[in-house]
PDB file as gemmi writes it, atoms N, CA and C in Angstrom:
CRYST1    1.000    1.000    1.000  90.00  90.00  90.00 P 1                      
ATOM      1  N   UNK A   1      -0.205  26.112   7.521  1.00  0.00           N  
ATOM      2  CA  UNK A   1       0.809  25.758   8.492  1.00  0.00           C  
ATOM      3  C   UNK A   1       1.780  26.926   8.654  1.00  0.00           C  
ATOM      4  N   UNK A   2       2.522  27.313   9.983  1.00  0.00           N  
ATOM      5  CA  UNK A   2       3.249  28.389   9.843  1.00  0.00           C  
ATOM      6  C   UNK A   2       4.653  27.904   9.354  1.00  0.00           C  
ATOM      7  N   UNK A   3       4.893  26.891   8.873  1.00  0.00           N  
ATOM      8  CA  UNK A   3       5.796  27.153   8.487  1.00  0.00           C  
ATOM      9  C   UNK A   3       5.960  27.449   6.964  1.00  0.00           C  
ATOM     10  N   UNK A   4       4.666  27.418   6.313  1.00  0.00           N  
ATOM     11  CA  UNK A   4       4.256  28.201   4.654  1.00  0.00           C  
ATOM     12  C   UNK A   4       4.869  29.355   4.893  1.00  0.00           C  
ATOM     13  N   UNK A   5       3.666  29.649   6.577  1.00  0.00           N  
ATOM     14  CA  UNK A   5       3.513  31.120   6.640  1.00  0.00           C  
ATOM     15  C   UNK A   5       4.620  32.180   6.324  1.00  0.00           C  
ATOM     16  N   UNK A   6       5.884  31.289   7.558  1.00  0.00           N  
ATOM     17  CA  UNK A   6       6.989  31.992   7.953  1.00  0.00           C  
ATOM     18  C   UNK A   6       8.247  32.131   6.502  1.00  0.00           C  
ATOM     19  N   UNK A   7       7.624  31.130   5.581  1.00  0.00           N  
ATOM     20  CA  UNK A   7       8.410  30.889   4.242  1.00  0.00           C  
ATOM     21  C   UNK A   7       9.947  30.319   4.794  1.00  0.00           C  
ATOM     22  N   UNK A   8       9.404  29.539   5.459  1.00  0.00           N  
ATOM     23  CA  UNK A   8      10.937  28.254   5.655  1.00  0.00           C  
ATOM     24  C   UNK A   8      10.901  27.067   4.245  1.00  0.00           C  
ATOM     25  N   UNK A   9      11.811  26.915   4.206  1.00  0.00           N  
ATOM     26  CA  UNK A   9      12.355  26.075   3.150  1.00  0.00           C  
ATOM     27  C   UNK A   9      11.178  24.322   3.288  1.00  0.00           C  
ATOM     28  N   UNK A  10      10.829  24.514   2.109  1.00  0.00           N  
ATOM     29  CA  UNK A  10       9.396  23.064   2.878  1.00  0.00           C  
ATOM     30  C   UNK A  10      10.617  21.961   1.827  1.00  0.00           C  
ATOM     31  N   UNK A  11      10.694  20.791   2.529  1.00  0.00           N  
ATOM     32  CA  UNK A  11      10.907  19.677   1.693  1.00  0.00           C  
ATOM     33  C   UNK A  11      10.210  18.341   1.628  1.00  0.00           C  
ATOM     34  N   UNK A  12       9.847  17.671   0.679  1.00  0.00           N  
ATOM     35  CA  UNK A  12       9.175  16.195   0.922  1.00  0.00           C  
ATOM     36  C   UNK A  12       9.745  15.368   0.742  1.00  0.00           C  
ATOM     37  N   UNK A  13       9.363  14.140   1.096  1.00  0.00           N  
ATOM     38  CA  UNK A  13       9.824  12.993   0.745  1.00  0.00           C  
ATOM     39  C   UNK A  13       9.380  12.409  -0.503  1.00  0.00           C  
ATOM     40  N   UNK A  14      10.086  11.762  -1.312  1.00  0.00           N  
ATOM     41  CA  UNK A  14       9.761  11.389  -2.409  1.00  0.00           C  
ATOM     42  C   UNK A  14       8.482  10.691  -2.125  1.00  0.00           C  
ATOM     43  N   UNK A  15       8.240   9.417  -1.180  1.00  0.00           N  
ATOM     44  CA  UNK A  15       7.541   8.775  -1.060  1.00  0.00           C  
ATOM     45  C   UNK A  15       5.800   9.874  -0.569  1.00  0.00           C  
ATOM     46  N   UNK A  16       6.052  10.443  -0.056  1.00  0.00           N  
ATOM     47  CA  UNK A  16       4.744  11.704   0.466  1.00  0.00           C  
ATOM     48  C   UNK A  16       4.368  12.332  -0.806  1.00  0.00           C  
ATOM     49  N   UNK A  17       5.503  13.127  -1.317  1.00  0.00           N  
ATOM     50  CA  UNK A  17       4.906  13.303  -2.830  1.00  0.00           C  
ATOM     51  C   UNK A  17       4.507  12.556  -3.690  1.00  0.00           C  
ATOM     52  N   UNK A  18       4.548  11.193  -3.905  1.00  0.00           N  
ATOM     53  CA  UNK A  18       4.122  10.195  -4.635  1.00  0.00           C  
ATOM     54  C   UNK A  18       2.639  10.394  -4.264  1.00  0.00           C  
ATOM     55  N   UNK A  19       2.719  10.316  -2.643  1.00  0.00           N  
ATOM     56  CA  UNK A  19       1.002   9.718  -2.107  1.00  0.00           C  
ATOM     57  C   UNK A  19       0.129  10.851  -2.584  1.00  0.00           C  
ATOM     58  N   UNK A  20       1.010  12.079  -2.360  1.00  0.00           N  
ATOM     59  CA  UNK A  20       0.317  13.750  -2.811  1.00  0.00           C  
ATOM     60  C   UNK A  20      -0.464  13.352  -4.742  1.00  0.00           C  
ATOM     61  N   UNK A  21       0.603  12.983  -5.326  1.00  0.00           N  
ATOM     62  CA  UNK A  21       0.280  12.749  -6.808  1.00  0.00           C  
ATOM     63  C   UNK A  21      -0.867  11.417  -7.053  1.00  0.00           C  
ATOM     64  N   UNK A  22      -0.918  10.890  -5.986  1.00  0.00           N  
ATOM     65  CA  UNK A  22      -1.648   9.852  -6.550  1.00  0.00           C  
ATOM     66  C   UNK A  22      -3.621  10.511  -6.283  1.00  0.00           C  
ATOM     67  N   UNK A  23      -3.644  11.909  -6.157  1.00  0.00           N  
ATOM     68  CA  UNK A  23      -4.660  12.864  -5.951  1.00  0.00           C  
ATOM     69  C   UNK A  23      -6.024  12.176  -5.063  1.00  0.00           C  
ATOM     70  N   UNK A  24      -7.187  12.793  -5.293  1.00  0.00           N  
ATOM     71  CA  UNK A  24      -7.747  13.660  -6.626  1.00  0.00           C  
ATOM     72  C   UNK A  24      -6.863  14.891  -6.691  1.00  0.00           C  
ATOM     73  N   UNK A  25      -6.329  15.608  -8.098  1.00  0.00           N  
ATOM     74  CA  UNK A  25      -5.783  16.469  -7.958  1.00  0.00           C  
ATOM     75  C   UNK A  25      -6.590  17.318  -9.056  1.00  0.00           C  
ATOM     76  N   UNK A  26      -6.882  18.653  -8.704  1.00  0.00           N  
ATOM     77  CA  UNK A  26      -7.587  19.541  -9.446  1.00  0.00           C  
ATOM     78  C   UNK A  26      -6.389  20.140 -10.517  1.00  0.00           C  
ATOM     79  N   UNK A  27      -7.136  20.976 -11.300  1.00  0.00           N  
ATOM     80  CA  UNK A  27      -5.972  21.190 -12.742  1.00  0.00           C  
ATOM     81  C   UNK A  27      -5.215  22.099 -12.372  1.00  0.00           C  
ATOM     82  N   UNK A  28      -4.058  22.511 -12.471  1.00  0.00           N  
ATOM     83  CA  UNK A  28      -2.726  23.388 -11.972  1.00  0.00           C  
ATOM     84  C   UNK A  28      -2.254  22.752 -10.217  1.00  0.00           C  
ATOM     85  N   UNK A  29      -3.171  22.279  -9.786  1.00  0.00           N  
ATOM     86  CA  UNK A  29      -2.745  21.966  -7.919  1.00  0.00           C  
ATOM     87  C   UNK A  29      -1.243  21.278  -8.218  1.00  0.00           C  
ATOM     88  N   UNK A  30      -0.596  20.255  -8.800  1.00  0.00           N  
ATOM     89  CA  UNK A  30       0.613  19.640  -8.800  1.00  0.00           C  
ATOM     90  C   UNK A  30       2.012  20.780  -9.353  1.00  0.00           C  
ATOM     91  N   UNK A  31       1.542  21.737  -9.977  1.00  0.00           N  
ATOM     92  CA  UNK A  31       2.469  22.844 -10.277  1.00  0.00           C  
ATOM     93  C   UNK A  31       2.475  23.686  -9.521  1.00  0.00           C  
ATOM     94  N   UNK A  32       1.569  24.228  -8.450  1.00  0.00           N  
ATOM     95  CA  UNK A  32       1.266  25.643  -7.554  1.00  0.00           C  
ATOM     96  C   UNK A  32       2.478  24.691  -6.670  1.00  0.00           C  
ATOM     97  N   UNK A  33       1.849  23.228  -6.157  1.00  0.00           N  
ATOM     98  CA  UNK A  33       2.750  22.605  -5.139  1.00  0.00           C  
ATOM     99  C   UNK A  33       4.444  22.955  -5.597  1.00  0.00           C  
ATOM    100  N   UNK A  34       4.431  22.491  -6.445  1.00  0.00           N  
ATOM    101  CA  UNK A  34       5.983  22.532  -6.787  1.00  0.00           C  
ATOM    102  C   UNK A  34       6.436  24.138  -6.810  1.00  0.00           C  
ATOM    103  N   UNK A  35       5.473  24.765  -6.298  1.00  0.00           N  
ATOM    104  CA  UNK A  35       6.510  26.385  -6.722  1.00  0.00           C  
ATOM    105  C   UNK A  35       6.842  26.743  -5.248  1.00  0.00           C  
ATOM    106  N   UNK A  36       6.156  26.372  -4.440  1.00  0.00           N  
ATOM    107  CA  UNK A  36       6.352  26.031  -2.628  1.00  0.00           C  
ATOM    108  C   UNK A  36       7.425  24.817  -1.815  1.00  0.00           C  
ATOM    109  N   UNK A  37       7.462  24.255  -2.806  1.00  0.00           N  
ATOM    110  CA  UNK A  37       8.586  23.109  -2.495  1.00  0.00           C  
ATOM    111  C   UNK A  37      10.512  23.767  -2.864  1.00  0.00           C  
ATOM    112  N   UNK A  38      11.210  23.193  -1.792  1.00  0.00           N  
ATOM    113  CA  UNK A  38      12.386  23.762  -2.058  1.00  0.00           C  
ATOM    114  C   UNK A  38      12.932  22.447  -2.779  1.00  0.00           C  
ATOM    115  N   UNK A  39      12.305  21.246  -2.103  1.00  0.00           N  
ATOM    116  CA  UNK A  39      13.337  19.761  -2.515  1.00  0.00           C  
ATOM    117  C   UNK A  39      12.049  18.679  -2.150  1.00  0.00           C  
ATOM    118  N   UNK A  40      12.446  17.803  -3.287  1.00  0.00           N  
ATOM    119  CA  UNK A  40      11.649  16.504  -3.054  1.00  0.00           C  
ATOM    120  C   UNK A  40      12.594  15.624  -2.109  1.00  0.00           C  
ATOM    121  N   UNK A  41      12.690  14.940  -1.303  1.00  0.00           N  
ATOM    122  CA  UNK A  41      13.577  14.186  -0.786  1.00  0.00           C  
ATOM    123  C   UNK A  41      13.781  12.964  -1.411  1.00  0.00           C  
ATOM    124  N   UNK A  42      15.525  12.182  -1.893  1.00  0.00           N  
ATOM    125  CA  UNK A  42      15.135  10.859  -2.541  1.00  0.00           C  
ATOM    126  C   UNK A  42      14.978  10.032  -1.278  1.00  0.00           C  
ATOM    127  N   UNK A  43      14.752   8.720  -1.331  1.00  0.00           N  
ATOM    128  CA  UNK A  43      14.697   7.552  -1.030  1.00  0.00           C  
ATOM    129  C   UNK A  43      15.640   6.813  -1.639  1.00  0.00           C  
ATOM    130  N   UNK A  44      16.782   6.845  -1.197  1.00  0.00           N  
ATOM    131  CA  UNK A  44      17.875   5.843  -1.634  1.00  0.00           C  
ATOM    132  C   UNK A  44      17.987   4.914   0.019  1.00  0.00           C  
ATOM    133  N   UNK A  45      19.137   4.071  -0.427  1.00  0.00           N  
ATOM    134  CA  UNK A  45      19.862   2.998   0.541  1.00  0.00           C  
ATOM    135  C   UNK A  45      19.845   3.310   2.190  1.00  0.00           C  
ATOM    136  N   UNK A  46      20.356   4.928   2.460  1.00  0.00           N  
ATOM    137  CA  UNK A  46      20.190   4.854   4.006  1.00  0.00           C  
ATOM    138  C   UNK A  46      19.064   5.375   4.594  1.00  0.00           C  
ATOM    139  N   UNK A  47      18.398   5.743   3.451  1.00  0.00           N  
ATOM    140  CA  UNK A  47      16.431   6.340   3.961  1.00  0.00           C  
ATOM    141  C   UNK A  47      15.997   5.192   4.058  1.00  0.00           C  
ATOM    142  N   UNK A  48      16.233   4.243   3.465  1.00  0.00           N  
ATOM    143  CA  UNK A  48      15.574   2.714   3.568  1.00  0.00           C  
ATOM    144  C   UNK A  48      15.793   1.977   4.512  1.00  0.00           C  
ATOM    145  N   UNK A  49      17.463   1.830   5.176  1.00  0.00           N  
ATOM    146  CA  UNK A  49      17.671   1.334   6.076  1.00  0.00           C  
ATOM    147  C   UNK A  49      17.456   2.271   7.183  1.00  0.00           C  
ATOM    148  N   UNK A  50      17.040   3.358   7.817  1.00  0.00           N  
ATOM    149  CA  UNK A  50      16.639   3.923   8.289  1.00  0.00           C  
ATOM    150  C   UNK A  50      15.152   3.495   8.533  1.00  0.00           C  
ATOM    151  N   UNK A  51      14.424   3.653   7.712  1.00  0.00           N  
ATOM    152  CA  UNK A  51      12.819   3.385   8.111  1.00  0.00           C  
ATOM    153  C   UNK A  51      13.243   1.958   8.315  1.00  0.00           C  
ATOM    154  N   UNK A  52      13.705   1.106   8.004  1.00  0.00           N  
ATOM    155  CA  UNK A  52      13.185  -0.223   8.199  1.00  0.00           C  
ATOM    156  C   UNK A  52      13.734  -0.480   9.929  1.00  0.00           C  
ATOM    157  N   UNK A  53      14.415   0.348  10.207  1.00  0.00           N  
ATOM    158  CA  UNK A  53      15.230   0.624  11.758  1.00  0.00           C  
ATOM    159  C   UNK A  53      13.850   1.381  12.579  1.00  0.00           C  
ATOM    160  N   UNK A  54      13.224   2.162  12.237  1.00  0.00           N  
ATOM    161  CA  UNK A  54      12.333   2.789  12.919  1.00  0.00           C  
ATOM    162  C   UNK A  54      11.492   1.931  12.826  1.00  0.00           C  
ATOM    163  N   UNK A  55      10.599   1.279  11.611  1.00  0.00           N  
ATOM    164  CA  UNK A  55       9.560   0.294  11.756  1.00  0.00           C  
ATOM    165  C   UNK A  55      10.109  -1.080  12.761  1.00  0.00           C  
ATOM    166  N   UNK A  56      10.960  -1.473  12.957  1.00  0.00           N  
ATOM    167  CA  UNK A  56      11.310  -2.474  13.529  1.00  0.00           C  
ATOM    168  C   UNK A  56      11.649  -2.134  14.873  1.00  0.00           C  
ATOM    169  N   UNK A  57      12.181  -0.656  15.291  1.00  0.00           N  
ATOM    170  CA  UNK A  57      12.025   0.084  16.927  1.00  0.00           C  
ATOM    171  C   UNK A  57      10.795   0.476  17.290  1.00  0.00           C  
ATOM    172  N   UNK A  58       9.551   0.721  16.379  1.00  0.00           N  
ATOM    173  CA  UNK A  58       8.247   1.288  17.113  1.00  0.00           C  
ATOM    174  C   UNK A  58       7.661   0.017  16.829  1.00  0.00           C  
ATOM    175  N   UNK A  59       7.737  -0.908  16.966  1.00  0.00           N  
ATOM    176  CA  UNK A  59       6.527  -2.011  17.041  1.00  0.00           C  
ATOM    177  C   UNK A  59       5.697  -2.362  16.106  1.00  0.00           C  
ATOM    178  N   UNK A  60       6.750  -2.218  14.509  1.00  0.00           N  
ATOM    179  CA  UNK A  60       6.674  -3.111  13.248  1.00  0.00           C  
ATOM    180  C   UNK A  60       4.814  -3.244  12.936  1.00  0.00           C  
ATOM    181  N   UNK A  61       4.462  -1.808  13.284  1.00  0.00           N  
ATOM    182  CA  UNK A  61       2.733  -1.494  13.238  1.00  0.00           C  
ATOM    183  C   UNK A  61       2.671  -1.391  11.531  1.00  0.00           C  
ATOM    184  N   UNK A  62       1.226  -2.088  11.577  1.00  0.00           N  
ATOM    185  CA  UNK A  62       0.808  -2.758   9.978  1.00  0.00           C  
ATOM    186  C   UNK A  62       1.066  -1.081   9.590  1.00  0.00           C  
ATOM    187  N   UNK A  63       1.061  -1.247   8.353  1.00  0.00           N  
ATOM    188  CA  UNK A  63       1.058  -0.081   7.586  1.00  0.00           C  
ATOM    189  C   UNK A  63       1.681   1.187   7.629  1.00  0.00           C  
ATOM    190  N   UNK A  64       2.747   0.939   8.553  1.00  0.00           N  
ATOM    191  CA  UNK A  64       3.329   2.313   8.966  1.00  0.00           C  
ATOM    192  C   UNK A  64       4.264   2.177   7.821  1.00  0.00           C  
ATOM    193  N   UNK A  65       5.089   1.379   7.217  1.00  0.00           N  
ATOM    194  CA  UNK A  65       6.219   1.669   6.029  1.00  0.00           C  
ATOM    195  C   UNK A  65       6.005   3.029   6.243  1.00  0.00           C  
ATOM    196  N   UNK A  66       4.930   3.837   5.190  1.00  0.00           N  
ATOM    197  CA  UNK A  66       5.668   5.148   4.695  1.00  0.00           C  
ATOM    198  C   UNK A  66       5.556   5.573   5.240  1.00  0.00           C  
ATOM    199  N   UNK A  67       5.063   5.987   6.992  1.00  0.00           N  
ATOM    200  CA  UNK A  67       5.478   6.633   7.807  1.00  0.00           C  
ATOM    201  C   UNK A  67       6.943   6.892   8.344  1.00  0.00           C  
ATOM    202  N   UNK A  68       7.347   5.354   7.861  1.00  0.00           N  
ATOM    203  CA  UNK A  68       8.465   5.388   8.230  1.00  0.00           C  
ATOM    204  C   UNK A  68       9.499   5.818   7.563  1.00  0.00           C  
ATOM    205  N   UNK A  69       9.118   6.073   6.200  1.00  0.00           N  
ATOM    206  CA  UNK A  69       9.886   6.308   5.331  1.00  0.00           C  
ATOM    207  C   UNK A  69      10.267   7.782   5.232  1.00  0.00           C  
ATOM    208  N   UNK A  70       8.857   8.513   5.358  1.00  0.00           N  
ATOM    209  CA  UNK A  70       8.838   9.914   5.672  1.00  0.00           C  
ATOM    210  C   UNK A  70       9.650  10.077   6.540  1.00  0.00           C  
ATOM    211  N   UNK A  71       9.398   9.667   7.962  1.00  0.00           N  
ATOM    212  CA  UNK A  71       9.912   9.936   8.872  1.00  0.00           C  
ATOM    213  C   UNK A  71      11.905  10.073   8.806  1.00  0.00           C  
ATOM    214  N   UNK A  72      12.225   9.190   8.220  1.00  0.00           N  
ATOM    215  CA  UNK A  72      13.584   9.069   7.435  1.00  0.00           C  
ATOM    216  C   UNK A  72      14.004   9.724   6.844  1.00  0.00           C  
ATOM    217  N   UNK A  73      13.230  10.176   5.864  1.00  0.00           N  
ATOM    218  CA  UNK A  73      13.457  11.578   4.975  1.00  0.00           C  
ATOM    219  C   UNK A  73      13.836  12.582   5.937  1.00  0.00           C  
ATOM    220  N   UNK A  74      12.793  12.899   6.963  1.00  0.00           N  
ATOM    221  CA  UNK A  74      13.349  14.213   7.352  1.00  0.00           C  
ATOM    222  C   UNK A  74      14.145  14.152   8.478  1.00  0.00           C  
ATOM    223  N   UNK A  75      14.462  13.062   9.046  1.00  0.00           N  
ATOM    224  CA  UNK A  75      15.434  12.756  10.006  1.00  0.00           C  
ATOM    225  C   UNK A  75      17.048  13.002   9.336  1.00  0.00           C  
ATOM    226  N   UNK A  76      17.017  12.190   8.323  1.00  0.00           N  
ATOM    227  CA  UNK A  76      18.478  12.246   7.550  1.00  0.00           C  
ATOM    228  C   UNK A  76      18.447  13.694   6.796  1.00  0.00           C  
ATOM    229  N   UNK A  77      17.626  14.664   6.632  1.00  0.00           N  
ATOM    230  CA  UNK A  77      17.164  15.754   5.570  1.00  0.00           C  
ATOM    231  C   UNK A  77      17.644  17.367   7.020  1.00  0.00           C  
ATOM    232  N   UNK A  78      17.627  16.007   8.569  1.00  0.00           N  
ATOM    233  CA  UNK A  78      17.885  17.089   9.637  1.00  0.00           C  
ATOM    234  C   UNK A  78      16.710  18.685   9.384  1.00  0.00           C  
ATOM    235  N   UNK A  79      15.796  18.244   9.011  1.00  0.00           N  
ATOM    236  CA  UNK A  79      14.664  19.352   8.753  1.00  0.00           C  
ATOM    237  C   UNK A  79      13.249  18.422   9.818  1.00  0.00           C  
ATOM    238  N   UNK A  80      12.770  19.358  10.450  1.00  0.00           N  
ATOM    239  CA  UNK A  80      11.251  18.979  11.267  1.00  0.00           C  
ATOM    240  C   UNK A  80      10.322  18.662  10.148  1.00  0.00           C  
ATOM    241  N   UNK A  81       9.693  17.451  10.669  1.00  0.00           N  
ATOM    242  CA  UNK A  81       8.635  17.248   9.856  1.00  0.00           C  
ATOM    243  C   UNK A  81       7.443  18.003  10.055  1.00  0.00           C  
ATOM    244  N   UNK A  82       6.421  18.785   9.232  1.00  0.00           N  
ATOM    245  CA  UNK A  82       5.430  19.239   9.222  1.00  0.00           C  
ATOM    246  C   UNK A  82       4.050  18.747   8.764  1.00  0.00           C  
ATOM    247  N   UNK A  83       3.943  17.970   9.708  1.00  0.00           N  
ATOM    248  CA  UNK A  83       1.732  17.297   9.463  1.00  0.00           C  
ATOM    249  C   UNK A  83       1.133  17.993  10.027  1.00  0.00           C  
ATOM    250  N   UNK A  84      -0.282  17.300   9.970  1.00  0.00           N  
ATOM    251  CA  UNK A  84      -1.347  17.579  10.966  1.00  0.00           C  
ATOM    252  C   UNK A  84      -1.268  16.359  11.437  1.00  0.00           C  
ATOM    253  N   UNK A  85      -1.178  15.439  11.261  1.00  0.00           N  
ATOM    254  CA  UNK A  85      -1.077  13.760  11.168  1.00  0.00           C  
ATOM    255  C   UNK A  85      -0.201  13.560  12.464  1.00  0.00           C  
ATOM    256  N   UNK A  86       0.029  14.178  13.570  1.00  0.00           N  
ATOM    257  CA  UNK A  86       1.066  13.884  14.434  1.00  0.00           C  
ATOM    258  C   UNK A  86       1.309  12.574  15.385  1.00  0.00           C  
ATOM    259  N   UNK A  87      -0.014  11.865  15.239  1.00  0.00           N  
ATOM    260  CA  UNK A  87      -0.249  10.878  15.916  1.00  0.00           C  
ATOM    261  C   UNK A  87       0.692   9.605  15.297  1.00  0.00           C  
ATOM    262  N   UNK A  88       0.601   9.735  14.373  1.00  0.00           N  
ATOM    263  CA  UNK A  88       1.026   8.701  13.726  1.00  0.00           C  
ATOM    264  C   UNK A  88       2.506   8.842  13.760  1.00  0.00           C  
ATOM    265  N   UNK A  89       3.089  10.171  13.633  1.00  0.00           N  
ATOM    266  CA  UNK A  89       4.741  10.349  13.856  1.00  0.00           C  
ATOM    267  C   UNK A  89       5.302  10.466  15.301  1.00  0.00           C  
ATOM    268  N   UNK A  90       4.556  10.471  16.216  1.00  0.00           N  
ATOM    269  CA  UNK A  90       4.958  10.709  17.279  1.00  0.00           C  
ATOM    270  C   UNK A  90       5.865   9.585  17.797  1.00  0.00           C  
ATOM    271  N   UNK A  91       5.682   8.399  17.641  1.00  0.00           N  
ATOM    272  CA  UNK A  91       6.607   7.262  17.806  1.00  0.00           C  
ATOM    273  C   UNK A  91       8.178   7.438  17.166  1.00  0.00           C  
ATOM    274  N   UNK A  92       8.410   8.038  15.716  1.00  0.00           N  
ATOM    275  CA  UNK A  92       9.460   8.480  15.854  1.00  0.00           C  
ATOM    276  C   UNK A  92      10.410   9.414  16.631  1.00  0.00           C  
ATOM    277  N   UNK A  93       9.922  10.038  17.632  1.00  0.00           N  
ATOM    278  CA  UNK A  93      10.424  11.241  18.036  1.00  0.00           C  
ATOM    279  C   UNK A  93      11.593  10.949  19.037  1.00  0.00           C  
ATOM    280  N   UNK A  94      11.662   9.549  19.442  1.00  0.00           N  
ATOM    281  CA  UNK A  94      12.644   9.210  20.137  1.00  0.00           C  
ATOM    282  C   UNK A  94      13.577   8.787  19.769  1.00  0.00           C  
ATOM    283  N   UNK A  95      13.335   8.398  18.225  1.00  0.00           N  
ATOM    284  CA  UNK A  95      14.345   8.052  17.244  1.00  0.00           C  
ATOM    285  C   UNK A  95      15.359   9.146  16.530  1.00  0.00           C  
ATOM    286  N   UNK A  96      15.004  10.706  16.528  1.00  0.00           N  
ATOM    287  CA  UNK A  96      15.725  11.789  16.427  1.00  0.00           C  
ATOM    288  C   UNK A  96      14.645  12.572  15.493  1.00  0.00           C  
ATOM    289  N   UNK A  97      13.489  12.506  15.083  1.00  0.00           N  
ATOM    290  CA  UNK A  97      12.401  12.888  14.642  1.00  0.00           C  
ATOM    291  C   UNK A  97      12.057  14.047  15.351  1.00  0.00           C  
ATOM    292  N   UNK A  98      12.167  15.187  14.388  1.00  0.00           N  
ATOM    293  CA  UNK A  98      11.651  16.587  15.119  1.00  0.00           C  
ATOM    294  C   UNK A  98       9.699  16.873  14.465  1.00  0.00           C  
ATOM    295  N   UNK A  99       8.998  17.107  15.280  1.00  0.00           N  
ATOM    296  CA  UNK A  99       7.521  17.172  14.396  1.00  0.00           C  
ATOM    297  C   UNK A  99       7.616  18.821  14.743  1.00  0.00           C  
ATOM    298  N   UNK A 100       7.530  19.425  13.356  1.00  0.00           N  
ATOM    299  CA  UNK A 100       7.018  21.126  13.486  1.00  0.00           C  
ATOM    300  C   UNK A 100       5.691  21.243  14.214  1.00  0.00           C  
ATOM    301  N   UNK A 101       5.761  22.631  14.300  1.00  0.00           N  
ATOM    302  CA  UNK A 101       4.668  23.269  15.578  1.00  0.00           C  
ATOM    303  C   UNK A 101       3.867  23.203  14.315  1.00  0.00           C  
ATOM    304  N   UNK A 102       2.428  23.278  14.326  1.00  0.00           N  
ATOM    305  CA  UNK A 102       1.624  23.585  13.267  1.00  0.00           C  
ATOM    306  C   UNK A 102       1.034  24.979  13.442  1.00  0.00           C  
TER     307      UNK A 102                                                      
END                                                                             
């Protein structure tokens, strides 16, 4: 992604890094990650009420939670989110959701 490339500050959401850890993860991959990461993002009280505001403005679609949650992270984090996955975030974008260029 260019934004590795360009060495901008990458941050996750707690909840994305969870899904990242729950692997398959090969031996050293969870430490290389962390030397590329600037910040895990938490998930406290207004990331929560936040996604549950976005899941309930895009049409409360099965399984989106941690989309939504992500999506929260980097809305309140005021940093673009960076997927390949854009389909699925694109519904936030009217909510103040920036998606990076890939």
């Amino acid at each position: 992604m260019e934004c590795l490339i360009a060495g901008e500050p990458l941050h996750v959401s707690a909840l994305a890094w969870a899904e990242y850890l729950c692997g398959p993860l090969k031996a050293g991959e969870e430490g290389r990650c962390l030397t590329i990461l600037d910040r895990v993002e938490p998930v406290d009280a207004s990331t929560a009420a936040l996604a549950a505001h976005l899941f309930n403005a895009t049409g409360l679609r099965a399984r989106s939670m941690g989309d939504c949650v992500t999506a929260a992270a980097a809305i309140l984090a005021n940093e673009p989110l960076a997927t390949e996955n854009t389909s699925n975030f694109e519904p936030f974008v009217p909510h103040g959701l920036i998606i990076a260029d890939s």
